[in-house]
N, C-alpha and C positions, 0 to 999 in steps of 0.2 A: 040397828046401826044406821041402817037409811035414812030413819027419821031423825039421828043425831047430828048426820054431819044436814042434812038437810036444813035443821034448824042453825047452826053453826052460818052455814053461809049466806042464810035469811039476818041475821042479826048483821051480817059484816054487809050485808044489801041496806039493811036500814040505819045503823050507826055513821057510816059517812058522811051520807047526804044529810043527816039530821045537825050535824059535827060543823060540816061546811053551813049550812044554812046560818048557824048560830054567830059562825066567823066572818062571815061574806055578807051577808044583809042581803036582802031578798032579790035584787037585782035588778027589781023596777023602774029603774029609771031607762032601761034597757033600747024600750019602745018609743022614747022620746031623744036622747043622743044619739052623735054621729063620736064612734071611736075614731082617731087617727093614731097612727103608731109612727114614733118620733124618735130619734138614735142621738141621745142629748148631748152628745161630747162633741160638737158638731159646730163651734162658735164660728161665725156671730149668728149660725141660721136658725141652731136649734143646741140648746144646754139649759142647766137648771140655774134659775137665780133664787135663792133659798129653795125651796121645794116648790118652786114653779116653772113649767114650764114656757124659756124664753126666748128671742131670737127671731129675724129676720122672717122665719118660716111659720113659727109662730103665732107673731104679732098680726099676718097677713091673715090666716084664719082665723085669728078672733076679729077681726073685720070686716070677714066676708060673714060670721056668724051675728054678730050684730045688723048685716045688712041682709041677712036672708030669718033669720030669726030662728036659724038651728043652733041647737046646743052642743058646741064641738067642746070633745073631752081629750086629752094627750093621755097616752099612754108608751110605753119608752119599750124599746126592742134594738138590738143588733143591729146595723145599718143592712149589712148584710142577707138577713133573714126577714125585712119587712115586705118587700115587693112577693115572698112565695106567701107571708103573713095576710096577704092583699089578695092573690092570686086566689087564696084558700076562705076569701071571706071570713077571716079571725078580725079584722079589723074593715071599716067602712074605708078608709084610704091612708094612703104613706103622704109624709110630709118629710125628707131630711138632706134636701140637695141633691132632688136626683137629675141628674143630667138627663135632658132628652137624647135619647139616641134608637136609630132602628134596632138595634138589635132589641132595645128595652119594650120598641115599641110592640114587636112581635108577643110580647107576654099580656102588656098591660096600656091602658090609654093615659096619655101626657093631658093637661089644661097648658092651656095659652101658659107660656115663658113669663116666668115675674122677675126672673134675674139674669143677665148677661155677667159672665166667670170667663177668665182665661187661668190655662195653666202655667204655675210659676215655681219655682226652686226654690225650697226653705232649708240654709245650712248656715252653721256660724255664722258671723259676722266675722266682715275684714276678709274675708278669702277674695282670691282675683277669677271672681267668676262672672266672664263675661256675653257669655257667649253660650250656646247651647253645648259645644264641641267639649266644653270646660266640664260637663258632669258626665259626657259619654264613657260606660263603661265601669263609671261609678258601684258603689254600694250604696242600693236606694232603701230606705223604709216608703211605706205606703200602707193605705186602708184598704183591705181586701172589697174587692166588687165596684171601686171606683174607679170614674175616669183616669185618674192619676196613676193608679194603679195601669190602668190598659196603657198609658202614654210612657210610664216606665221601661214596659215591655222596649219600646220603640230605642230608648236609649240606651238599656243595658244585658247582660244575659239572665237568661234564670235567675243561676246560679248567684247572681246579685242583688237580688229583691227579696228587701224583708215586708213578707206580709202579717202588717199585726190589725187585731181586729178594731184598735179605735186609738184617736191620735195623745189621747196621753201617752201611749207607750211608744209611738212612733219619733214625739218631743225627747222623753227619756233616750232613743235610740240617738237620736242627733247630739245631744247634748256628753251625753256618756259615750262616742266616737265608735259605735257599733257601726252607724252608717253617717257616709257623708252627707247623703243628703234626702230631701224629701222631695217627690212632686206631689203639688195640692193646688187648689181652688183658690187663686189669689186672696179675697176675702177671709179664708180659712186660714192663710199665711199668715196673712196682718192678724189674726185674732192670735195665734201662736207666738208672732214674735212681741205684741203687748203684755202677753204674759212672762215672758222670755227674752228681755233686750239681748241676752248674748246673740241669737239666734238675727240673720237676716232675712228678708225677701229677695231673691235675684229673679226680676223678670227678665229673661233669659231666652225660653222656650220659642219656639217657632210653632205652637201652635193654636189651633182655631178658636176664635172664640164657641163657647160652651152658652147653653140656655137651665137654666134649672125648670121642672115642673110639679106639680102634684101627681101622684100615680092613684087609678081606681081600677078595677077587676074590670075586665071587657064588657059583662053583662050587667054592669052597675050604672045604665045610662041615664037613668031619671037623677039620682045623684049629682054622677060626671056633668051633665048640664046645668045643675042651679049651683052650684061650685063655680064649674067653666063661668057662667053668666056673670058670675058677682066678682069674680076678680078682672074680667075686661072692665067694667063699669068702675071698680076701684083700680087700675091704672089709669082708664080715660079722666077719671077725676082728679088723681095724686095723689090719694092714700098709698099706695106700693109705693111709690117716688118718696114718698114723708117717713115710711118708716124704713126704709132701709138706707137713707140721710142719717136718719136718728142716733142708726148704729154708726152708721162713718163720722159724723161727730163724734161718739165717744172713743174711737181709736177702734171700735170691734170689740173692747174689751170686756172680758167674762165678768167684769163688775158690774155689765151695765143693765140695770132692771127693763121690763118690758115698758115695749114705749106706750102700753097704756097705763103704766103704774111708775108716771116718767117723775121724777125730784127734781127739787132743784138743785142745778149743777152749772158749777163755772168751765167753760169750756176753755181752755187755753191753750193758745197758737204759739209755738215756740221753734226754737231751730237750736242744735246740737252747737253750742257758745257758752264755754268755759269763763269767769266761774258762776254766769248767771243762767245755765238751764245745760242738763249732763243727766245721764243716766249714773247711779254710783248703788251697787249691791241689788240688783233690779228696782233700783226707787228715780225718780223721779230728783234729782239733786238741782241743789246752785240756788242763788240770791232770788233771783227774779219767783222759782218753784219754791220756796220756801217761804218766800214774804206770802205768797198768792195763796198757800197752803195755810198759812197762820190764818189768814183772813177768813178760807172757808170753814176754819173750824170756829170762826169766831161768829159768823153767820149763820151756822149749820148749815153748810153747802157740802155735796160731794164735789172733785174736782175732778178734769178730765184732761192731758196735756195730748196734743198733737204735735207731731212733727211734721216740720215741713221749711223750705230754702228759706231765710231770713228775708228775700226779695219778694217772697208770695207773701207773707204774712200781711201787708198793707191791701194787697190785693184782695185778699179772703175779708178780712175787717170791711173793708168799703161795700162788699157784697152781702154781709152775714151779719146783721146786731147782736146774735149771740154769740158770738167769740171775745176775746182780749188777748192782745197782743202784748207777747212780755218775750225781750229775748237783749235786753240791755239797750233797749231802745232812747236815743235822743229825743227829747219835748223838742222839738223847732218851730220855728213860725211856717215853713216851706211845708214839715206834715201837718201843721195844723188848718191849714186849710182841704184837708180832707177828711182828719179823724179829729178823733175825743181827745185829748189825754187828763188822766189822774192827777193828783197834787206829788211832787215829785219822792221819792223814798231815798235816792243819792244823788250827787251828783260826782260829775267826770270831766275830764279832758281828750281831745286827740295828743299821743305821741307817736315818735317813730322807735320801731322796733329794730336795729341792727346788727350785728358783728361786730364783737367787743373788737378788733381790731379794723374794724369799719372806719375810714377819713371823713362818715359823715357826721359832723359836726357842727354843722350851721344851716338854713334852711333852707340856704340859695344855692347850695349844692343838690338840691334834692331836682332838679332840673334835668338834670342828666345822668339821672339814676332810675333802673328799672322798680316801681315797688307796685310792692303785692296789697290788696284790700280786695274785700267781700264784699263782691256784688251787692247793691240795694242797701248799704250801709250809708251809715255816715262819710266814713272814710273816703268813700267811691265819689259820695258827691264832694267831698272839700278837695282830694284829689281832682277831680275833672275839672272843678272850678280854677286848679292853678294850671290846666294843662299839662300835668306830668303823665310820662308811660305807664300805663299800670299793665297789670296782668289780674285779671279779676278770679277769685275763688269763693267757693259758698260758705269755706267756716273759716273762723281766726287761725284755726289750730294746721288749716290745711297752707293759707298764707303766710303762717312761720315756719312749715317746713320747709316752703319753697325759697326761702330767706337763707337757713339755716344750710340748707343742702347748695348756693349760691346762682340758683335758679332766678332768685328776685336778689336787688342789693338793698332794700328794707322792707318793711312794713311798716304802714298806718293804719294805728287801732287805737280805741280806748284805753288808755292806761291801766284799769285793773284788769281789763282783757290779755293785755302785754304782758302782767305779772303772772300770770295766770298762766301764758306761755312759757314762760321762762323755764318753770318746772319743767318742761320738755325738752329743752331746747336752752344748758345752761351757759352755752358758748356765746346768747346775745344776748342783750342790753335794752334798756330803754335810755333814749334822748328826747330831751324834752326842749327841744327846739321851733316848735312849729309856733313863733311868736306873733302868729296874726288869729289864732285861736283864741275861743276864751272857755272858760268850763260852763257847761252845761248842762240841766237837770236828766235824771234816769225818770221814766214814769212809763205808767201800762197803758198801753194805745185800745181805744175802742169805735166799733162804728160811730159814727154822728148820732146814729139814729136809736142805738142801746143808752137811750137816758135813764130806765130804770136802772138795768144792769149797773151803770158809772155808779148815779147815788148812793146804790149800796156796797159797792168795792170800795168806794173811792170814802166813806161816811166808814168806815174798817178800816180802810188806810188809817187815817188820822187818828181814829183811837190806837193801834196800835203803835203809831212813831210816840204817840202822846205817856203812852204806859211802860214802852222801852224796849217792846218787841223787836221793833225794825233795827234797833240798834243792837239789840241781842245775837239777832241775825248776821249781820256785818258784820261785828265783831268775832261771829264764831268763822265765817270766813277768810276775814284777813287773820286772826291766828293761826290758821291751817296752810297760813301758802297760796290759798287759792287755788289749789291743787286739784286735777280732774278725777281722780278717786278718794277726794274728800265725798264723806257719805251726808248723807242729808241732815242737814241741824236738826230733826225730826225723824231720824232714822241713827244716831250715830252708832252704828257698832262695836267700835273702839270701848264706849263707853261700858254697854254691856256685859254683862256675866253670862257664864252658859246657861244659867239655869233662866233667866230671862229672856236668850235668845229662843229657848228651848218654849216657852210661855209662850211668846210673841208666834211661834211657830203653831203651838197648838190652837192661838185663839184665832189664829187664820183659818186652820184647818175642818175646827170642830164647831167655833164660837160666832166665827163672821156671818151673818145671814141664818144663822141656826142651821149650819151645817150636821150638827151631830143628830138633824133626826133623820138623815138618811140613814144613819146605823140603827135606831129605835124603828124606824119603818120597816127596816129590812130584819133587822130581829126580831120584829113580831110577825113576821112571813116565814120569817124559817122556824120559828120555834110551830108555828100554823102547819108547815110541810110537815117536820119531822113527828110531831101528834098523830098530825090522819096517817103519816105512811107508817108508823109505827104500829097505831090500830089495824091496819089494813095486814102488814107484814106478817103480825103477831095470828088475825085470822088465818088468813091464805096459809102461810108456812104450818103452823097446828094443824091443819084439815089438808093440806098434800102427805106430813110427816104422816100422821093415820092413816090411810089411805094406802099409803105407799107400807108401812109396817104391818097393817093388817092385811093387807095383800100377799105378803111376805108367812105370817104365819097361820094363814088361815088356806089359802090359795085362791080366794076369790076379789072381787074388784081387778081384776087382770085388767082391761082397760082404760078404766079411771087411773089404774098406778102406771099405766103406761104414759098416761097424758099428764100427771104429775112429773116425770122421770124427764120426759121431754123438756117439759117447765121448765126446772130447776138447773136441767144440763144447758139449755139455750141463754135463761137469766145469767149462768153464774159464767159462761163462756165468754161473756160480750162487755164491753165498756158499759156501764153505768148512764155516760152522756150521750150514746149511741140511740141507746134505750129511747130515755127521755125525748130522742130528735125524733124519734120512729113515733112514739105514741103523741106527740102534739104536731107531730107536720104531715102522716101519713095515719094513723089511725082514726086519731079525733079531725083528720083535715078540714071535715066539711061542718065542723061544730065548735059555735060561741062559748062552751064553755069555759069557765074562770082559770086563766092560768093557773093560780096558787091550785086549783083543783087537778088540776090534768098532771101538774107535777106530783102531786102527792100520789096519787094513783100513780105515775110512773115509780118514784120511789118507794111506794108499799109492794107493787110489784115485785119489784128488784131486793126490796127487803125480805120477802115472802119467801125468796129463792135460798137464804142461805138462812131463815131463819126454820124455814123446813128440814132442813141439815141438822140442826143444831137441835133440833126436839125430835129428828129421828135415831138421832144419838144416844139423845137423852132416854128416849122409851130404849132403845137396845143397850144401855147400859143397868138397866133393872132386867135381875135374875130371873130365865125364864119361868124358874119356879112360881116365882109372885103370881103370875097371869095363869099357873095351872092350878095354885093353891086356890084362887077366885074364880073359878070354874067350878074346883071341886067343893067348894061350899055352897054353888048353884048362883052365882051372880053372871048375868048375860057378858061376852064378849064387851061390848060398848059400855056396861058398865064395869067392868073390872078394869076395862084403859081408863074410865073416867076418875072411879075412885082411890084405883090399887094403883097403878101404872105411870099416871100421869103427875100426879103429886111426888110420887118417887122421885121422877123423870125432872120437874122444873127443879127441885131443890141442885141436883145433878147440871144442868144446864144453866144456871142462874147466871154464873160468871159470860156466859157464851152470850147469850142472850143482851146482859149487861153493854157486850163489845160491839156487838148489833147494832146496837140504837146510840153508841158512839158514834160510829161508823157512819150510820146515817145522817146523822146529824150535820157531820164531816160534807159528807155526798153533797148535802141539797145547795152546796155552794157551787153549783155549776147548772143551779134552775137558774140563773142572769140571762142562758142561750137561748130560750124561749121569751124574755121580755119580764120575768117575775123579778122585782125588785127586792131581793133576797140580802142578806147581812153584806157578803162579799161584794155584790155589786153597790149596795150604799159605798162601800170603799171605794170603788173603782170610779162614783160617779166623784167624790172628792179628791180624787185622784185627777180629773180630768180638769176640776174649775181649779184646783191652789197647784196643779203638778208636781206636789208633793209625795213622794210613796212612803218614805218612811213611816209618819204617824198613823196613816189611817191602815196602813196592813198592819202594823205593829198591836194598834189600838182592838182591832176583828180576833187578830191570834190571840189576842188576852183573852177578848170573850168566849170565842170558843172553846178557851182553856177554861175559863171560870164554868162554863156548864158543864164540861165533861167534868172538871171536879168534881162536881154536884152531885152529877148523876154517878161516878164513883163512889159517893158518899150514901146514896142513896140505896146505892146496891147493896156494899158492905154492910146498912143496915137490915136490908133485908136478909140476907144469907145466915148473921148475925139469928137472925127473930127463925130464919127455918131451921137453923143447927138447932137452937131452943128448943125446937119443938118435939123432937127425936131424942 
């Protein structure tokens, strides 16, 4: 019997490692990279743009790798578990927005600040939050182990802070009214609410500016210094300054690829002016975003829209050749002496906007009337020019309410701007009175100095007015009303069927960027886990069940079955994910082995524990007689369990065994906590770039229906072939 299980546990020594070797690749490249461990949901610092990783944090160390000639590799874990990840030398250093702070310092060493962050309030839009006092006492969501997290404390009770572990679900909190509100990392805000127009940024907070750093383990000095060395030398030069622009140009937005695998993209400066630039269904809406959208699809450009006051737009243009200004803007001779402009796409008038029972009626009453116009507008200037009172505002929509509520006694705007109001506001009127006007062309404003840029915007313009685009455009607007939740002539909704909304949905989800091989990466990792832990289970639980049985009717192995009993009652007593935290953060702590390895051995473990159960069942459900009838024909103990007993026993077990390696299979979606890019976390990472949850959990729970099917299938037929056989 010694030499059986002996052998038994020599095969489950060599069949692993032989198993991983085949799955893993030999690991050689081991002695030449530097691992960094990266928590991707993390925009703009650190997230996936198709299956790479992208982001501020990033883009910085492949920088400093090109300027030191090490080969840095990303690998993805927990925000929250990378710093003991680092601590424990699993990884060469953390990269994911970590705030400098003493307390951090105590654990692990900071590199020189590459980013200055303050903390700010992310909740709906349109709330009157103004002020810090305005969220005291709140229901906060936050990221567990972050700043925002510790500054929440400061503002509200316990008892009010939802801590989730990453900000897709923190978004879903805000959104779905679990919490009011969020504190995060300004930068982090903005990346949320591009994803999310409902959603606003309130800076608000009364607190300190923040430093971000890279984190390395105290005794990793040789490292920590040629790291440290090459990012001061890439701020004194302006790489850090160039790529974290890059991302603030694109708004922060999860669309945007690394800025070494940068496309070409029209960047566009616009300001919230109905019906030529509006958010409408999270798109991008209005004349001015849809002509500019035609164009880049006509060019194959990505596009990129910023907001920002209509008074800055001229401002950013004169300093930046890569922008274009588009927000209903007049060609004048006055801007043309500083910008570009386009060939025109419409053209406009100023009127006055009033109260249908408004006296004003003629132009030379407008003298002694307060009216409303937006700042850095046309308006502002033909107003100053006649000397009238104004009151200035930064959007149309805010200067007709002020009209409307009789705060102002008119306004002066562009006429389709006016109509455009109207829907809001059906008590006024337009008069078109302003007789020293004349109409004027619409066009898109660019630096002087973006002469490529124009050529090819402006060389799209005219094919498109020329083919009937532009007019397509205009015309789907003025049949709408000009209304500020008209959805984008490229987005119309209305239009739609479900089943095409439902398309449109999944080719965001699954299709955009080849989102869908984070599910094929991760379900070749777990089909990987639940193989070896299966192997593993099936050894360990067989050779404890023995052990522990023939202890039972022999009276010997007392020790061994003692140390199986302990096993199996500690395994089967304890969470599953507790397990797995114990054996990759405290057992294997001071060793590089392969995640996907360490989880499976956690999971064969854990498997081992009730699959020992289930084949000590099985041998005690065969009549003692069997094992005394094989005795008494002269067959050894270990051989009568091998041939007489055990064959019994599986047929007996088969279904049990079958629910095992369900089970498991189930389980290994909670290796994400160690960093294994497993089926469920592919979900979760698509969850984090489209914020969508329906498809991609829906999409996981199919699949792991479709395998258990399988392996039901598979069973039935075996049970099927062992009745056979009897």
């Amino acid at each position: 019997m010694n030499r059986k299980i002996l052998a038994v546990l020599l095969t489950a020594i060599m069949i692993v490692p032989v198993f991983v070797t085949m799955t893993m690749g030999d690991g050689s490249e081991a002695e030449t990279t530097v691992v960094v461990e990266s928590s991707p949901d993390f925009a703009p610092y650190d997230y996936y743009y198709g299956d790479e990783f992208t982001g501020i944090d990033m883009d910085i160390l492949r920088a400093i790798g090109m300027d030191t000639g090490i080969n840095i590799t990303f690998r993805q874990n927990l925000f929250d578990s990378i710093l003991l990840s680092v601590t424990q030398h699993k990884c060469d250093f953390g990269a994911s927005g970590f705030t400098i702070s003493e307390e951090r310092k105590q654990s692990v060493d900071f590199t020189e600040p590459y980013s200055v962050i303050r903390q700010v309030v992310v909740a709906k839009a349109g709330l009157d939050i103004t002020s810090e006092a305005d969220v005291k006492g709140k229901v906060m969501s936050v990221q567990t182990g972050t700043s925002g997290a510790d500054y929440a404390k400061t503002l509200t009770s316990p008892s009010n802070i939802i801590y989730q572990k990453g900000y897709t679900e923190i978004v879903l909190d805000l959104i779905n009214g679990k919490a009011f509100c969020e504190v995060v990392d300004d930068a982090v805000g903005m990346a949320q609410v591009s994803a999310h127009p409902e959603l606003q940024v309130y800076d608000v907070l009364e607190a300190e500016p923040e430093y971000y750093g890279f984190i390395f383990a105290k005794d990793n000095e040789a490292l920590y210094k040629t790291i440290n060395d090459s990012l001061i030398k890439l701020k004194e030069n302006g790489t850090v300054a160039d790529i974290i622009k890059y991302y603030a140009d694109n708004g922060f937005s999860l669309d945007t690829p690394s800025y070494f695998n940068r496309v070409n993209t029209l960047f566009i400066l616009t300001c919230h002016d109905v019906p030529f630039s509006y958010m409408a269904n999270g798109f991008n809406a209005g004349i001015d975003a849809d002509i500019l959208r035609a164009i880049s699809k006509d060019i194959d450009y990505k596009i990129r829209f910023k907001q920002v006051d209509f008074k800055d737009i001229f401002k950013e243009l004169e300093t930046n050749p890569s922008y274009i200004g588009a927000a209903g803007i007049f060609d004048t001779p006055e801007r043309r002496e500083h910008l570009s402009f386009s060939d025109s796409y419409m053209s406009d008038k100023l009127v006055v906007l009033a109260p249908k029972n408004s006296d004003i009626t003629d132009i030379s009453v407008l003298e002694s009337k307060s009216i409303a116009v937006v700042i850095g507008n046309e308006s502002d200037t033909y107003a100053e020019s006649k000397g009238y009172a104004v009151n200035r505002y930064t959007e149309n929509s805010a200067a007709a309410a002020k009209v409307s509520s009789g705060v102002n006694d008119c306004a002066i705007m562009d006429r389709t701007m006016a109509k455009a109001q109207i829907n809001n506001h059906p008590d006024l009127e337009i008069r078109d009175i302003l007789t020293d006007v004349q109409e004027r062309p619409y066009a898109f404003a660019f630096s002087p100095d973006a002469t490529n840029l124009y050529e090819i915007v402006n060389a799209s313009l005219l094919k498109l007015k020329a083919d009937g685009t532009i007019d397509d455009i205009l015309a789907y607007y003025e049949k709408n009303g000009y209304g500020e939740g008209v959805p984008s002539y490229f987005d119309d909704e209305s239009e739609k069927s479900f089943f095409d909304k439902l398309w449109d949905k999944f080719t965001k989800d699954f299709l955009d960027m080849d989102r869908y091989q984070y599910l094929t990466n991760g379900l070749a990792n777990t089909l990987k886990i639940t193989v070896m832990a299966l192997i593993m289970g099936m050894i360990i639980g067989s050779v404890a069940a023995m052990v522990v049985s023939m202890s039972a009717q022999t009276g010997k192995w007392k020790i061994p079955a003692a140390i199986c009993r302990v096993y199996i009652t500690v395994i089967r007593g304890t969470p599953v994910m507790v397990q797995l935290l114990i054996i990759y953060y405290i057992v294997f702590a001071s060793s590089d082995m392969n995640q996907i390895l360490i989880a499976s051995i956690a999971f064969g473990l854990n498997s081992g524990a009730y699959v020992a159960e289930v084949v000590r069942s099985g041998i005690n459900s065969v009549p003692k007689g069997q094992m005394e009838a094989a005795r008494s024909l002269g067959l050894s103990t270990g051989a009568s369990m091998k041939l007489i007993i055990l064959p019994q026993a599986i047929r007996n077990i088969l279904p049990a065994l079958g629910n095992e390696a369900i089970s498991l299979i189930k389980e290994t979606s909670v290796a994400g906590y160690i960093g294994v890019m497993e089926l469920t976390r592919g979900a979760d990472i698509i969850r984090g770039q489209t914020y969508d949850a329906l498809l991609p959990l829906l999409v996981i729970a199919a699949v792991y229906l479709a395998i258990v099917l399988i392996l039901q299938y598979l069973i039935k037929k075996m049970e099927k072939r062992l009745n056979n056989a009897y």
